[in-house]
N, CA, C and O of each residue as an XYZ file, in Angstrom:
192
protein
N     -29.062      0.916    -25.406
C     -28.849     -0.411    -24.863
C     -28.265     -0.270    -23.463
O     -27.379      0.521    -23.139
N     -29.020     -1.337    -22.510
C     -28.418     -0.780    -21.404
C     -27.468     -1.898    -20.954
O     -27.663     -3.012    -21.441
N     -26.580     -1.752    -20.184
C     -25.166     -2.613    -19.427
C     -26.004     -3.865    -18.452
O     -26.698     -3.752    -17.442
N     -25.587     -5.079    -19.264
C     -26.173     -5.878    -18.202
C     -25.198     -6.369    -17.366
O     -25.780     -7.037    -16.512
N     -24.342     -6.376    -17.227
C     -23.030     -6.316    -16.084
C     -22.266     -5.310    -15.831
O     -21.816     -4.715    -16.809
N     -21.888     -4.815    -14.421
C     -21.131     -3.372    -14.345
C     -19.901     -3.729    -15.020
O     -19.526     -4.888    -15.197
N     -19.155     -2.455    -15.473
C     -17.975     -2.298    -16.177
C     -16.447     -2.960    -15.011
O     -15.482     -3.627    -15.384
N     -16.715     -2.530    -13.810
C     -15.681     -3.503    -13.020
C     -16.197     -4.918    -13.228
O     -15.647     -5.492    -14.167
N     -17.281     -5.740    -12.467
C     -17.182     -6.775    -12.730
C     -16.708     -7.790    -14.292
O     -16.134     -8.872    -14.416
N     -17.280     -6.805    -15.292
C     -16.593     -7.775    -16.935
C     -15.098     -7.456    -16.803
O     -14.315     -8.073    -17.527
N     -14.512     -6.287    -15.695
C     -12.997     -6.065    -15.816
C     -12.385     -6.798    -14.950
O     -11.158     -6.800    -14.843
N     -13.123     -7.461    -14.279
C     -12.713     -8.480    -13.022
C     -13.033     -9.977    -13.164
O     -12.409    -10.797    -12.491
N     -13.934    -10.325    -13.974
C     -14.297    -11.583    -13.648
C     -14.660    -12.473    -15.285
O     -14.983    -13.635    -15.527
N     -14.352    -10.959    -16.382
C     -14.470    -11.817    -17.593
C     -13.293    -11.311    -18.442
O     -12.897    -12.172    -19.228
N     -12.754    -10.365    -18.485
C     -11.804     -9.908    -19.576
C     -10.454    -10.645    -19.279
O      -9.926    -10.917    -20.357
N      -9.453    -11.206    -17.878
C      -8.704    -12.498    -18.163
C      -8.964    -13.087    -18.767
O      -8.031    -13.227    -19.558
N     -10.210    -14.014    -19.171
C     -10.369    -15.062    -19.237
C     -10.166    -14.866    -21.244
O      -9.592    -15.776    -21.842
N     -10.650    -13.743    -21.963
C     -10.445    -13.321    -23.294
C      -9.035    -13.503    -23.688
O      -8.175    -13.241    -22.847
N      -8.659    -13.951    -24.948
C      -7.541    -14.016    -25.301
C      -7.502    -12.800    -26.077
O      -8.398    -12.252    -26.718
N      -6.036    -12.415    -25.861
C      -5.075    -10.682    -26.650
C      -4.785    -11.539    -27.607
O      -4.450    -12.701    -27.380
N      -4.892    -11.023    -28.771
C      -3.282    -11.734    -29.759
C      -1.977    -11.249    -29.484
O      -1.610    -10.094    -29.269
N      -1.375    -12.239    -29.522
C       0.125    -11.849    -29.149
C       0.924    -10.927    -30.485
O       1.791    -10.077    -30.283
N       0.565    -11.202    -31.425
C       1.070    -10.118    -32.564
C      -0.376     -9.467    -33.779
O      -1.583     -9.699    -33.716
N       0.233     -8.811    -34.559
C      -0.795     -7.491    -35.124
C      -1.668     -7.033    -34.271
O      -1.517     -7.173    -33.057
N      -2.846     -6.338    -34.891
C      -3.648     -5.543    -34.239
C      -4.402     -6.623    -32.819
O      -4.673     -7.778    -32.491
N      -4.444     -5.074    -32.351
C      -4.415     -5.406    -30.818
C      -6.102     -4.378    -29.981
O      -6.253     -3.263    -29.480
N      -6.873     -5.384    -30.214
C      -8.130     -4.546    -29.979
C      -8.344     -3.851    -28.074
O      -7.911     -4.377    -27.049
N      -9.006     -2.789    -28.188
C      -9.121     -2.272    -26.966
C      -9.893     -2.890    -25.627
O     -10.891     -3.597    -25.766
N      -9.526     -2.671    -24.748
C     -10.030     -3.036    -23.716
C     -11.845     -2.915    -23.728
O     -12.650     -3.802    -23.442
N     -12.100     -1.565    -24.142
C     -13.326     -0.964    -24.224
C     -14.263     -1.386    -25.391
O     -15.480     -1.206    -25.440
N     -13.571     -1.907    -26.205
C     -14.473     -2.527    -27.328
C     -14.602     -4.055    -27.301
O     -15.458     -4.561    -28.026
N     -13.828     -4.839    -26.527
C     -14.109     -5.966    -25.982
C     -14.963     -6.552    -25.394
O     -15.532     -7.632    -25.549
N     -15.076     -4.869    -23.918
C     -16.231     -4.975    -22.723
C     -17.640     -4.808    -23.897
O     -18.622     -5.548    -23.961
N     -17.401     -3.863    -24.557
C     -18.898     -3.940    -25.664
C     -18.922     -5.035    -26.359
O     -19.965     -5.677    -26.234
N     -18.206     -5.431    -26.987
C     -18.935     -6.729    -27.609
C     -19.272     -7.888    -27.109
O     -19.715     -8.837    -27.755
N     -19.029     -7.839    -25.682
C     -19.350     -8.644    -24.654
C     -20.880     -8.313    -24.473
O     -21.723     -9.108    -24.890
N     -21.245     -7.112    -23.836
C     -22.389     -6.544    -23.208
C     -22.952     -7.109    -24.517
O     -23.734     -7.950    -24.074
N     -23.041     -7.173    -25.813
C     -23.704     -6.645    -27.178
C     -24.070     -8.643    -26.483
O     -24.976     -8.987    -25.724
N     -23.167     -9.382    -27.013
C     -23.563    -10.448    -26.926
C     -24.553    -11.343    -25.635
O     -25.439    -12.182    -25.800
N     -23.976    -10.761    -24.344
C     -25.135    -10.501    -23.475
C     -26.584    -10.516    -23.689
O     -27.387    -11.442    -23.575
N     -26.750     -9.246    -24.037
C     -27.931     -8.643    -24.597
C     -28.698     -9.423    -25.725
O     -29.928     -9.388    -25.681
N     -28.045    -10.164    -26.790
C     -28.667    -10.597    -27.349
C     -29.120    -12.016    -27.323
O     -29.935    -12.616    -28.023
N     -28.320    -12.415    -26.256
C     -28.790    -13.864    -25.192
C     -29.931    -13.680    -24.594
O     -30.935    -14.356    -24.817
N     -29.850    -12.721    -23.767
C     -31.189    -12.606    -22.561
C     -32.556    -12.122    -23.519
O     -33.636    -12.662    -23.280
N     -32.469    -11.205    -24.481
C     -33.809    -10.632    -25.680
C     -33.647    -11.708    -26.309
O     -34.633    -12.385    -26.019
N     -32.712    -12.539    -27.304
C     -33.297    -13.586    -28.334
C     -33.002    -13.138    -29.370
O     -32.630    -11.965    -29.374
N     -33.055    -13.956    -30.767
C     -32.475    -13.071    -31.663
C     -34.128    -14.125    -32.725
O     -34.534    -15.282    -32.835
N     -34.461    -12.875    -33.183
C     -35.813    -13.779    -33.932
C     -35.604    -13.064    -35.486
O     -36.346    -13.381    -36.416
């Protein structure tokens, strides 16, 4: 699967905008930017 936005720009212009939880588990920066790209991806292909 390839990156449809570079890794600075989702670190610049979309990951503020994501809410952290303020208590328990606390997911990574890097698995965020992927489930971003994932959802991306399945906007622009379609899901049939």
């Amino acid at each position: 699967m390839m990156s449809l936005l570079a890794k600075d720009t989702l670190k610049k212009e979309i990951l503020p905008f994501l809410p952290f939880p303020k208590h328990g588990k606390r997911f990574s920066e890097t698995l965020l930017l992927g489930i971003f790209n994932l959802i991306l991806y399945r906007l622009e292909t379609g899901c049939q």
